[in-house]
Structure formats: structure tokens, C-alpha cells
N, CA, C and O atoms as a Maestro MAE file, in Angstrom:
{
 s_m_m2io_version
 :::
 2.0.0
}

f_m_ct {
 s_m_title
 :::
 protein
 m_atom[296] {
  # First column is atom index #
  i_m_mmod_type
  r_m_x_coord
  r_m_y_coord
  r_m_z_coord
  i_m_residue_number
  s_m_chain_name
  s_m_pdb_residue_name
  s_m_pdb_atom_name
  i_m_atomic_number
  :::
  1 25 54.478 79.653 18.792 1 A "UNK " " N  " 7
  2 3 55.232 78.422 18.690 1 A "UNK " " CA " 6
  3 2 55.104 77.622 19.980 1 A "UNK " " C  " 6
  4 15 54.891 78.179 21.057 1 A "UNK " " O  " 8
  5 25 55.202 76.654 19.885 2 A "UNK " " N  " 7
  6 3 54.803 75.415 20.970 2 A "UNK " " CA " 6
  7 2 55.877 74.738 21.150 2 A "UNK " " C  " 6
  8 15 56.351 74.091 20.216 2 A "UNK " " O  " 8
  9 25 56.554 74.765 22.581 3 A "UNK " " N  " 7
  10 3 57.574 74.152 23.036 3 A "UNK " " CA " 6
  11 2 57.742 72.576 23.554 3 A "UNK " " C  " 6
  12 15 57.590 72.394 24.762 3 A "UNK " " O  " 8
  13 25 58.035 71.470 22.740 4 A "UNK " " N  " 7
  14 3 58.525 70.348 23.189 4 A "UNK " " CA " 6
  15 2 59.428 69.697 24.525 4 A "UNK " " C  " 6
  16 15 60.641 69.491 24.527 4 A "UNK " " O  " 8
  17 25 58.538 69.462 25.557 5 A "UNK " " N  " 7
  18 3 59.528 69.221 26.683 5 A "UNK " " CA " 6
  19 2 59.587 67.648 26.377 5 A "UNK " " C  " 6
  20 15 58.598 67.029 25.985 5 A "UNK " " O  " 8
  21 25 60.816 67.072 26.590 6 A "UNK " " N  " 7
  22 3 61.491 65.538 26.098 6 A "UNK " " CA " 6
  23 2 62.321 65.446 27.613 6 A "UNK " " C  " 6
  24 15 62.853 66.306 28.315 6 A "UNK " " O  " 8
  25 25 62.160 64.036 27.741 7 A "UNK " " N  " 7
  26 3 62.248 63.944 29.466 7 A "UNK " " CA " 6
  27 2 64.164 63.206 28.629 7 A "UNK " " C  " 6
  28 15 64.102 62.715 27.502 7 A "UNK " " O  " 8
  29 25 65.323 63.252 29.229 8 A "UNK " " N  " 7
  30 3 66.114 63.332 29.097 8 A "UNK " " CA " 6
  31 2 67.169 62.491 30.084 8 A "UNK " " C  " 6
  32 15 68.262 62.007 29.789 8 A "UNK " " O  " 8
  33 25 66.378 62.488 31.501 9 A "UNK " " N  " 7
  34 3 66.990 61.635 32.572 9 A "UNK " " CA " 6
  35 2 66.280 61.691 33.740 9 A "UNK " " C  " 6
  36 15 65.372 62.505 33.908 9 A "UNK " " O  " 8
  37 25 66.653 60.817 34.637 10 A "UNK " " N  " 7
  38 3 66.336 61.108 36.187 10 A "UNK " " CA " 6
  39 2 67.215 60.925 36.948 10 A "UNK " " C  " 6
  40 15 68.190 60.202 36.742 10 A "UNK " " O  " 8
  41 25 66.911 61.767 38.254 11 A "UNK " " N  " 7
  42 3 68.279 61.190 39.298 11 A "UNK " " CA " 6
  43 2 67.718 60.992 40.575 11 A "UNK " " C  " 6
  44 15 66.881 61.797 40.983 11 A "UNK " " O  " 8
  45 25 68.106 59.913 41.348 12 A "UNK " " N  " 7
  46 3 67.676 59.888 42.432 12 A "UNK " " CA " 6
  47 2 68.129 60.348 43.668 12 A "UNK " " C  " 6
  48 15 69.320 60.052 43.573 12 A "UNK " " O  " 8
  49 25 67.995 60.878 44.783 13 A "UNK " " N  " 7
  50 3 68.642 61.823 45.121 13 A "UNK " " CA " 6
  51 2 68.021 61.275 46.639 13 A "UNK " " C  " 6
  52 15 66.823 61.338 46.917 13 A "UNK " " O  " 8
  53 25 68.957 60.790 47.455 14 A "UNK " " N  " 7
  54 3 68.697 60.181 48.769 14 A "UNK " " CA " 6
  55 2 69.456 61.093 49.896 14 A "UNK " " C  " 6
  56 15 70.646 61.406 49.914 14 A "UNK " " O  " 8
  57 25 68.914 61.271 50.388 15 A "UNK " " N  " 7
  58 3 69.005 62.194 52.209 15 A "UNK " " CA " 6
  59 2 69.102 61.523 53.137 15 A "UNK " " C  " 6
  60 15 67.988 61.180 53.533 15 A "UNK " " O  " 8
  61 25 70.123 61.031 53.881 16 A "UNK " " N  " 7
  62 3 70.810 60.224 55.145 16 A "UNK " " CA " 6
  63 2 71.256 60.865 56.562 16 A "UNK " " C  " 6
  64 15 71.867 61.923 56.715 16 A "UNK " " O  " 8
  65 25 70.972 60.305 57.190 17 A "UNK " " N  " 7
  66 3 71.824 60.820 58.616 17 A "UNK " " CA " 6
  67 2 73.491 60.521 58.900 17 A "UNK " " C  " 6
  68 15 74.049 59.817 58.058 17 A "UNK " " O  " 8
  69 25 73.792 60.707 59.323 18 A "UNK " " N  " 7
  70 3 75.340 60.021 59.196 18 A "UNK " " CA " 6
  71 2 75.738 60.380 61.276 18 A "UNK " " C  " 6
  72 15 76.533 60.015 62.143 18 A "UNK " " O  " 8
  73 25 74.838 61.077 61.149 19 A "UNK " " N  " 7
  74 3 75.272 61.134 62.873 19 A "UNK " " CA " 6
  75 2 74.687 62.496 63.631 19 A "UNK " " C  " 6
  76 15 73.857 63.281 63.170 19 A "UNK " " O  " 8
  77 25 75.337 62.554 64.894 20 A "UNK " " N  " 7
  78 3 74.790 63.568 65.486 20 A "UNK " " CA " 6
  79 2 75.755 64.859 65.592 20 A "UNK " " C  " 6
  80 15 76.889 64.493 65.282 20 A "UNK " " O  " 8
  81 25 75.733 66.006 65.861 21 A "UNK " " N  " 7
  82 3 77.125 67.095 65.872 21 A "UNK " " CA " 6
  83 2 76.689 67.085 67.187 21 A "UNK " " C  " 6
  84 15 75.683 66.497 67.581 21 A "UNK " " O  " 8
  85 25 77.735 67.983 68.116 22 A "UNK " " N  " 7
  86 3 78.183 67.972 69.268 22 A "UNK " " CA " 6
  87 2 76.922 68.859 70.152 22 A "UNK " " C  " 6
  88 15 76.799 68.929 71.375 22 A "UNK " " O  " 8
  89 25 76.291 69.320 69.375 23 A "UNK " " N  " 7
  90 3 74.724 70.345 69.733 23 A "UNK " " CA " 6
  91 2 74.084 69.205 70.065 23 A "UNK " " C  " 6
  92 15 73.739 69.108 71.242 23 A "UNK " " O  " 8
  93 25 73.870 68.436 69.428 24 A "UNK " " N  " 7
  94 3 72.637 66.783 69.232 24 A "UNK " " CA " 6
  95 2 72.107 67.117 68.088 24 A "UNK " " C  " 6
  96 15 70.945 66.712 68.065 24 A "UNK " " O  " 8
  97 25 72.485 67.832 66.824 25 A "UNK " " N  " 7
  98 3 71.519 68.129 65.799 25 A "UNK " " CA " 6
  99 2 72.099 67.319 64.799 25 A "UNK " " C  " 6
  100 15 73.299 67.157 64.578 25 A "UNK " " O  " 8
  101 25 70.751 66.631 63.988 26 A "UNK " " N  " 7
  102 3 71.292 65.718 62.907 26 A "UNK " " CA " 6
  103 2 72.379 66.111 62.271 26 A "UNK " " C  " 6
  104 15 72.491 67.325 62.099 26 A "UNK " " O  " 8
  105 25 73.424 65.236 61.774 27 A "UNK " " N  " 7
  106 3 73.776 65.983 60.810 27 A "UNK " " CA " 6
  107 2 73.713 64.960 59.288 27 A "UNK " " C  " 6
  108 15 74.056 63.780 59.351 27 A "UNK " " O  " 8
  109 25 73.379 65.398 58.360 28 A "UNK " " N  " 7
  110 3 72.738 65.224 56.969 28 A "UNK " " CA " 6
  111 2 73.744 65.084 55.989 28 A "UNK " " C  " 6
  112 15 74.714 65.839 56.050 28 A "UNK " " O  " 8
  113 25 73.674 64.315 55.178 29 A "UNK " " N  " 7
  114 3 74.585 64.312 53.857 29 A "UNK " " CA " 6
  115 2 73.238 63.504 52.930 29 A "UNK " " C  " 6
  116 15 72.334 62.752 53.295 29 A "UNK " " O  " 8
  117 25 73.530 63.940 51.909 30 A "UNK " " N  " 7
  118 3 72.785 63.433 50.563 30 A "UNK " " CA " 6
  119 2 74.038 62.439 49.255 30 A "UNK " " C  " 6
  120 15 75.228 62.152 49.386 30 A "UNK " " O  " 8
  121 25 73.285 62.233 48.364 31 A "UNK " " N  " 7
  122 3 74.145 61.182 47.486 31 A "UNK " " CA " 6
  123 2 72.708 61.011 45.977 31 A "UNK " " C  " 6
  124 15 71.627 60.422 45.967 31 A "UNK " " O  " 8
  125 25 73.280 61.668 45.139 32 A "UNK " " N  " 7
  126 3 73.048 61.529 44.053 32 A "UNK " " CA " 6
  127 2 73.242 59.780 43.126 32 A "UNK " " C  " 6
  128 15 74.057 58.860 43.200 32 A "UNK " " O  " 8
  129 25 72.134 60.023 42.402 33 A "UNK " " N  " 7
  130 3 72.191 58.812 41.973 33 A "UNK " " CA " 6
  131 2 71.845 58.679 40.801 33 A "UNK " " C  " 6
  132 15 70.706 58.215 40.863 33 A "UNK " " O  " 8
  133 25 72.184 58.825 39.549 34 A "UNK " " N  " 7
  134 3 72.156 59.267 38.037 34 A "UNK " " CA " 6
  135 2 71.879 58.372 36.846 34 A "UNK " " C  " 6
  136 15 72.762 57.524 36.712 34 A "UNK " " O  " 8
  137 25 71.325 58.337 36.326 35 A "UNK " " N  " 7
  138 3 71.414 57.604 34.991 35 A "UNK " " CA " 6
  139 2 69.646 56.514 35.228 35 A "UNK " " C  " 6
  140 15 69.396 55.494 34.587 35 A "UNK " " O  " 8
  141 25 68.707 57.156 36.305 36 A "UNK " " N  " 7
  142 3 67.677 56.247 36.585 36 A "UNK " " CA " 6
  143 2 66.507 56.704 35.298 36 A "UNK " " C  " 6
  144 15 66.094 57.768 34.836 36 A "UNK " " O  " 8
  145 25 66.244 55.109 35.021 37 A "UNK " " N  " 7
  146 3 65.098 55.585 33.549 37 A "UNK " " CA " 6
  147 2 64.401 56.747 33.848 37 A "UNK " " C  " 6
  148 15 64.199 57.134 34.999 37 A "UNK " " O  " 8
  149 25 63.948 57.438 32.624 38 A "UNK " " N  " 7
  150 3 62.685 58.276 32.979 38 A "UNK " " CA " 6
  151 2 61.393 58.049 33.193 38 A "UNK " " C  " 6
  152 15 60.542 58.686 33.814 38 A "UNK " " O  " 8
  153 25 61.357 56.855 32.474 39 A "UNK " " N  " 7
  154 3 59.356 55.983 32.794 39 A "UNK " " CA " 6
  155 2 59.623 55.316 33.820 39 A "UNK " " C  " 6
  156 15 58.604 54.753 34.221 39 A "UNK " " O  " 8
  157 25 61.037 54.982 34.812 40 A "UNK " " N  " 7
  158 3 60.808 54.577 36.151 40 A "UNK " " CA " 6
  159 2 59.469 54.510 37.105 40 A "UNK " " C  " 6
  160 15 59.030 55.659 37.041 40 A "UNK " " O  " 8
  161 25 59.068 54.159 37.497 41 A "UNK " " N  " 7
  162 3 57.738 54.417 38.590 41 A "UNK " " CA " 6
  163 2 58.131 55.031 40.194 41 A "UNK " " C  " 6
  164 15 58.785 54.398 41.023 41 A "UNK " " O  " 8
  165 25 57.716 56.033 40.337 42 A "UNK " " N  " 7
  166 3 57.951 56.230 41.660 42 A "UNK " " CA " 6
  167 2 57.824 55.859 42.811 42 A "UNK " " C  " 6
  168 15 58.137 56.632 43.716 42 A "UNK " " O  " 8
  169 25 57.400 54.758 43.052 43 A "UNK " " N  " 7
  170 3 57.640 53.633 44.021 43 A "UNK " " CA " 6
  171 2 58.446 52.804 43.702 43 A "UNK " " C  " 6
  172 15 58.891 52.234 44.698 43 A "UNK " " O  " 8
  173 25 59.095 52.251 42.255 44 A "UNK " " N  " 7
  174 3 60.274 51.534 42.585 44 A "UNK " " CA " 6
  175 2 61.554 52.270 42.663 44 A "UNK " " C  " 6
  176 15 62.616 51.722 42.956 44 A "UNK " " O  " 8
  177 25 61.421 53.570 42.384 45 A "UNK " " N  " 7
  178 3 62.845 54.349 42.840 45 A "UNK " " CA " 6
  179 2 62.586 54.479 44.434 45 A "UNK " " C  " 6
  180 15 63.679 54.569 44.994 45 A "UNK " " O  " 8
  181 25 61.654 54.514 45.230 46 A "UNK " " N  " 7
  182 3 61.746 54.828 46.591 46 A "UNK " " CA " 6
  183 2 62.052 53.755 47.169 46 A "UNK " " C  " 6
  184 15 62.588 53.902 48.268 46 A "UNK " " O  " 8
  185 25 61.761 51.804 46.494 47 A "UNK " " N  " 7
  186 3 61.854 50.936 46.840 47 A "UNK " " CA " 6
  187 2 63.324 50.600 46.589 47 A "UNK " " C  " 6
  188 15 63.861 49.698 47.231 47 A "UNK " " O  " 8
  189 25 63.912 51.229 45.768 48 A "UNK " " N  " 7
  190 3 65.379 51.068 45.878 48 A "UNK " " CA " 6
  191 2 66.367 51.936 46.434 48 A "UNK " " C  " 6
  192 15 67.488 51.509 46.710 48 A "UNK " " O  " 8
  193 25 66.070 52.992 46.598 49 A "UNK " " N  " 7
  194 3 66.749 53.475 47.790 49 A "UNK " " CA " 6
  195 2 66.804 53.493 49.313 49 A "UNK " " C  " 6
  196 15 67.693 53.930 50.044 49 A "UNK " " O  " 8
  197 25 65.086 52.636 49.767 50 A "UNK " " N  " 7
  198 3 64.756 51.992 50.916 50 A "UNK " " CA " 6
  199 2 65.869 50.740 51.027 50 A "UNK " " C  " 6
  200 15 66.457 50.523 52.086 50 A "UNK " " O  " 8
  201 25 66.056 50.074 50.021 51 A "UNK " " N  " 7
  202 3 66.587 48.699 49.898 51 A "UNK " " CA " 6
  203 2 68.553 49.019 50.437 51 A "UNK " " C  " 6
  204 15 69.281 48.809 51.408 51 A "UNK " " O  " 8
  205 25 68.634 49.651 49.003 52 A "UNK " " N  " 7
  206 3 70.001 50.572 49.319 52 A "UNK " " CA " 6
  207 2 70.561 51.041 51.070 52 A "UNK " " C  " 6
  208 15 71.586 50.531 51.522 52 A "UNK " " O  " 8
  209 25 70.023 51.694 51.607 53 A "UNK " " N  " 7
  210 3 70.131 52.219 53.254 53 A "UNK " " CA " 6
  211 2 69.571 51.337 54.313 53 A "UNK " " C  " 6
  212 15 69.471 51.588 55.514 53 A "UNK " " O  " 8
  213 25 69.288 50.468 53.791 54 A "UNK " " N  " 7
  214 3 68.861 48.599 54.381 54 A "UNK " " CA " 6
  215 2 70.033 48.316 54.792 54 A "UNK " " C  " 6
  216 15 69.977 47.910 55.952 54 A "UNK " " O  " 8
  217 25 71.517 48.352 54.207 55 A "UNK " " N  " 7
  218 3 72.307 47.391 53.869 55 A "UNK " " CA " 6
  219 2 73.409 48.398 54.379 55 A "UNK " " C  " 6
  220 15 74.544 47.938 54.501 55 A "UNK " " O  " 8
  221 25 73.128 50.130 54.787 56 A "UNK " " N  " 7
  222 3 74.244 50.748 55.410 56 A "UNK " " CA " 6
  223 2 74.033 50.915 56.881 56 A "UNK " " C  " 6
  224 15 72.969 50.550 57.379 56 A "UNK " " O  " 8
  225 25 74.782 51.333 57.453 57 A "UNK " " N  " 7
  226 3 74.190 51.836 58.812 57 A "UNK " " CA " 6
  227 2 73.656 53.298 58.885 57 A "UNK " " C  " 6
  228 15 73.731 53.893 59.960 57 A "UNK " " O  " 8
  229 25 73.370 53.621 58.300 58 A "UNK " " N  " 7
  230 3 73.004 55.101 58.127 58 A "UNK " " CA " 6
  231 2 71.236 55.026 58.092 58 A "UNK " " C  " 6
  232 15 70.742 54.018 57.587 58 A "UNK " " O  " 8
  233 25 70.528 55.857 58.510 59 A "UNK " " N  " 7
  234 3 69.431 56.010 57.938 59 A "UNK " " CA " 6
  235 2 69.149 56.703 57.028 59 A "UNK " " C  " 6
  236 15 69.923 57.549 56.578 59 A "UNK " " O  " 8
  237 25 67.481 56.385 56.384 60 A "UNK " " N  " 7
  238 3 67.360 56.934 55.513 60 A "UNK " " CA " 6
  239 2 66.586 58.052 55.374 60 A "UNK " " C  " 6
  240 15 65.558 57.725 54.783 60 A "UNK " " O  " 8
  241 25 66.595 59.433 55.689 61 A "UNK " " N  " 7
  242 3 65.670 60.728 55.550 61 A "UNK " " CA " 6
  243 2 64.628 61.019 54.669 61 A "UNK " " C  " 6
  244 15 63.430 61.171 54.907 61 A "UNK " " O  " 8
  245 25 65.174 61.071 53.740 62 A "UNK " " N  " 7
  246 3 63.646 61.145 52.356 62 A "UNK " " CA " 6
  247 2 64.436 60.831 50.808 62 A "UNK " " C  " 6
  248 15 65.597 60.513 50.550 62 A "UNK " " O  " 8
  249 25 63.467 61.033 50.101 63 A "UNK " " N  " 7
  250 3 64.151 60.834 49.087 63 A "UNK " " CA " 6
  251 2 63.445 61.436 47.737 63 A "UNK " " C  " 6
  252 15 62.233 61.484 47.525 63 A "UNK " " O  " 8
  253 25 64.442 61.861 46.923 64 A "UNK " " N  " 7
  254 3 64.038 62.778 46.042 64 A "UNK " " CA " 6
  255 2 64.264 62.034 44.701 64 A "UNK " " C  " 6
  256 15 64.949 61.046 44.438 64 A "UNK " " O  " 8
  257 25 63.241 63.052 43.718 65 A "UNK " " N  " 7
  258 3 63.332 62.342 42.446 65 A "UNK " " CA " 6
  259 2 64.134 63.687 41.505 65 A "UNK " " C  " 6
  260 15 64.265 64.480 42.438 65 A "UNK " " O  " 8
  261 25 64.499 64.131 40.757 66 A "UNK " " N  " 7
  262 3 64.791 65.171 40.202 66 A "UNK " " CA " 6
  263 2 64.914 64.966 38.269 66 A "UNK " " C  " 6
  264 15 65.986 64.948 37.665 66 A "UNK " " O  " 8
  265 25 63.751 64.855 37.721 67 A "UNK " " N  " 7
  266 3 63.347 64.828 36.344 67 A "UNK " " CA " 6
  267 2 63.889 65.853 35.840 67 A "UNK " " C  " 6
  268 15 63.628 67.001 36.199 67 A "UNK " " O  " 8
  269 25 65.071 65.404 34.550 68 A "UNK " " N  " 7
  270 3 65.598 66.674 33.722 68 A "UNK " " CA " 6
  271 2 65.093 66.673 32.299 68 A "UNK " " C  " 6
  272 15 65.385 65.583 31.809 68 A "UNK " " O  " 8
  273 25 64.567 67.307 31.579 69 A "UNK " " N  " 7
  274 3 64.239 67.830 30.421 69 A "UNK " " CA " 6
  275 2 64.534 68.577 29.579 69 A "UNK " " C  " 6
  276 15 64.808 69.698 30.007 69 A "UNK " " O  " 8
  277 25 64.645 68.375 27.912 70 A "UNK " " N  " 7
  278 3 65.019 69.097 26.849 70 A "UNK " " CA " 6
  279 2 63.913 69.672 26.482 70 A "UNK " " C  " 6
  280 15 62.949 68.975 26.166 70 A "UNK " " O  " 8
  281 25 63.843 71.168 26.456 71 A "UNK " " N  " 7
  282 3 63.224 71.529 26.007 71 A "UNK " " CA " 6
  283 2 63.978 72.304 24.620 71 A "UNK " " C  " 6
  284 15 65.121 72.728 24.455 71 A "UNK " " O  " 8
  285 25 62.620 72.263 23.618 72 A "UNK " " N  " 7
  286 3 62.882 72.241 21.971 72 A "UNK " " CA " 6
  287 2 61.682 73.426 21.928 72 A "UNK " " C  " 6
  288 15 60.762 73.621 22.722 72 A "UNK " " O  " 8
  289 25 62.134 74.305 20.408 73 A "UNK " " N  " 7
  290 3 61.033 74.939 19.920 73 A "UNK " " CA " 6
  291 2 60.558 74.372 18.882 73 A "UNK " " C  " 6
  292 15 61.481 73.975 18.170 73 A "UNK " " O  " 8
  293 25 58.942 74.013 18.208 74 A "UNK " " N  " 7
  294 3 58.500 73.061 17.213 74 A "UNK " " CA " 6
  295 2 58.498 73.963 16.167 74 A "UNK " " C  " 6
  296 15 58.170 73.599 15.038 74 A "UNK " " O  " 8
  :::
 }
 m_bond[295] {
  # First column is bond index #
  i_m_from
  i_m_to
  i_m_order
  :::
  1 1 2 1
  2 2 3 1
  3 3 4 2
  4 3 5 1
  5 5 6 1
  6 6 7 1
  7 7 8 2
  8 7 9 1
  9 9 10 1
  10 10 11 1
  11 11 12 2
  12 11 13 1
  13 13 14 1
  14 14 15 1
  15 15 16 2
  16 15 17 1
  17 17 18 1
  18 18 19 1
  19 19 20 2
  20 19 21 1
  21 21 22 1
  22 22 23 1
  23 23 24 2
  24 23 25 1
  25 25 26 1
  26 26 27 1
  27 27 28 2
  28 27 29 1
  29 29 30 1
  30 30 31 1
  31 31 32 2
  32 31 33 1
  33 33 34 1
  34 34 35 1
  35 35 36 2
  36 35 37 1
  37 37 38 1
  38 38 39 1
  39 39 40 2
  40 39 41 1
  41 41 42 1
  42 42 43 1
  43 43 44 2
  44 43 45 1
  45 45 46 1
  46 46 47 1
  47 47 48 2
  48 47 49 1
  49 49 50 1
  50 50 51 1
  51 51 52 2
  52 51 53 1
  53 53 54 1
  54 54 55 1
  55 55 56 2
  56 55 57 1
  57 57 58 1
  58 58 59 1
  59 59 60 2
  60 59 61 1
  61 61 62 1
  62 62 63 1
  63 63 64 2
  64 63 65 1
  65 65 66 1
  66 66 67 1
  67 67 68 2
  68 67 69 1
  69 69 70 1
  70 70 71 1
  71 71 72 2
  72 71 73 1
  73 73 74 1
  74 74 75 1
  75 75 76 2
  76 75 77 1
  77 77 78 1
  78 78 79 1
  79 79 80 2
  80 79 81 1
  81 81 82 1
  82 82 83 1
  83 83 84 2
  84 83 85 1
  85 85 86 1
  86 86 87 1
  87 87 88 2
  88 87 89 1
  89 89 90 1
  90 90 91 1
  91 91 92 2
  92 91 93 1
  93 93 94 1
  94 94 95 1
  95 95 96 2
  96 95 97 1
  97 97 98 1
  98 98 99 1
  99 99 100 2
  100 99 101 1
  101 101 102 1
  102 102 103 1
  103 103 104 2
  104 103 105 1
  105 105 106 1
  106 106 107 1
  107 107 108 2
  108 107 109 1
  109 109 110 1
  110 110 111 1
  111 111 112 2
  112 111 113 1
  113 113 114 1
  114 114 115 1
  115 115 116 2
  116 115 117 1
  117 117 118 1
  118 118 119 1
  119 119 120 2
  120 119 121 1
  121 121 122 1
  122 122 123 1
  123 123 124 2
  124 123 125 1
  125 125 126 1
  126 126 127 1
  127 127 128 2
  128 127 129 1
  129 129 130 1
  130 130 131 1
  131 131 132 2
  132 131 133 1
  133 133 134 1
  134 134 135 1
  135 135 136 2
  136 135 137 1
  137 137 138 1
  138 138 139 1
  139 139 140 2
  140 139 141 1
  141 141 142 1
  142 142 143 1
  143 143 144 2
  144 143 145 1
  145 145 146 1
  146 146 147 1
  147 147 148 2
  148 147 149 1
  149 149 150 1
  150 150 151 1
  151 151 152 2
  152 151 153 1
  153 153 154 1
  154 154 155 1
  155 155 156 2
  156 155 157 1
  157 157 158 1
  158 158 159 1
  159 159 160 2
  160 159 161 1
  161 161 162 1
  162 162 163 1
  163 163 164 2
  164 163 165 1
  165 165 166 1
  166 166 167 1
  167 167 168 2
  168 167 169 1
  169 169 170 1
  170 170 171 1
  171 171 172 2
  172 171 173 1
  173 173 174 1
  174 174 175 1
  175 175 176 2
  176 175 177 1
  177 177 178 1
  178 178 179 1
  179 179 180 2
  180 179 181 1
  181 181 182 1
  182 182 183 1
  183 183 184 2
  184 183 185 1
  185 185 186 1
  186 186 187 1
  187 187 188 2
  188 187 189 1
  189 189 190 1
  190 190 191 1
  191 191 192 2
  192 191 193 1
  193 193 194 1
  194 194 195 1
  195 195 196 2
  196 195 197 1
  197 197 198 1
  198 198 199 1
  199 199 200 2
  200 199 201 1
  201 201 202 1
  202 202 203 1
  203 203 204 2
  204 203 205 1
  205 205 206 1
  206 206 207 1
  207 207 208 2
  208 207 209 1
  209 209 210 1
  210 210 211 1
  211 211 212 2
  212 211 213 1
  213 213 214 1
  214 214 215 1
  215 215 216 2
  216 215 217 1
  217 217 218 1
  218 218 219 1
  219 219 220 2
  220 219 221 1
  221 221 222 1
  222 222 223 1
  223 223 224 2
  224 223 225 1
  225 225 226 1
  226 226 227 1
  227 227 228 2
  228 227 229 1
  229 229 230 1
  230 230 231 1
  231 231 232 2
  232 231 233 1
  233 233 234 1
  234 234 235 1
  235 235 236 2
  236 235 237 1
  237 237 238 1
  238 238 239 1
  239 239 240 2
  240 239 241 1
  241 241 242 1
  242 242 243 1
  243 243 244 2
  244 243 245 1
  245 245 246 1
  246 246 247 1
  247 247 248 2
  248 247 249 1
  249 249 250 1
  250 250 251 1
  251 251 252 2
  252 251 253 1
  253 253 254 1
  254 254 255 1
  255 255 256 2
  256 255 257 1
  257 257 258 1
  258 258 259 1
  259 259 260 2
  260 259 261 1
  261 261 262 1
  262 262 263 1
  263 263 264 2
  264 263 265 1
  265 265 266 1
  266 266 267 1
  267 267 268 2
  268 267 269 1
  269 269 270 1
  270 270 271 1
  271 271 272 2
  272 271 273 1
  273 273 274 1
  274 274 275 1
  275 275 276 2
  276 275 277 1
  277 277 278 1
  278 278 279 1
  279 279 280 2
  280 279 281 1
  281 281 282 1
  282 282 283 1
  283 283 284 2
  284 283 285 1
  285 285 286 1
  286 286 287 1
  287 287 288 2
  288 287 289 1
  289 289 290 1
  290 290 291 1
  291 291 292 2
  292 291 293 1
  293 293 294 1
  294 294 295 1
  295 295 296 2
  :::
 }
}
């Protein structure tokens, strides 16, 4: 039997600095971002979370895509 994977959602998933701890070591927080199409292109999700951390004072670390899927048996 042959399993149907069906793309279901995406989330975008951005990595920030928020400051330094008392060592000098980054310290990191992330922020989920849910409900992004699945045929999105992966340069305009990176172009909107570039855009997004434009407009905070925070920088921006990297940024993740995280594709969820239904998988079905045919």
C-alpha cells in the first residue's frame, strides 16, 4: 500500500536576539508564526520575516520553515 503525504500547513518560525545575559552570551527567543500557505515560496516567507524584525529592535537570527503533513493510507 502506498502512503499519501497531503501538505496540511506551514509555520514560520523566526529566531531573535533579545539581548545579552550577564556572561555576554546571546540570549535567544523564537516566535512561531502559523497559518502560512503551503505553496508559499521560500523566499517570500524569509522576505517577510526579514521585513517583520525591520520594524523591532531585536535582530533577526535565522529563520525556519516547518511543513506539516497528513499522511493517509491509499
Amino acid at each position: 500500500m502506498a502512503v499519501v503525504s497531503t501538505p496540511v500547513e506551514s509555520v514560520l518560525v523566526a529566531q531573535y536576539q533579545i539581548g545579552l545575559s550577564q556572561t555576554g552570551s546571546p540570549v535567544l527567543r523564537q516566535k512561531s508564526f502559523p497559518g502560512i500557505k503551503t505553496d508559499a515560496a521560500d523566499q517570500d516567507i524569509y522576505d517577510v520575516a526579514a521585513v517583520l524584525f525591520d520594524l523591532l529592535d531585536y535582530p533577526l537570527i535565522a529563520v525556519r520553515r516547518d511543513d506539516r503533513f497528513e499522511l493517509t493510507d491509499e
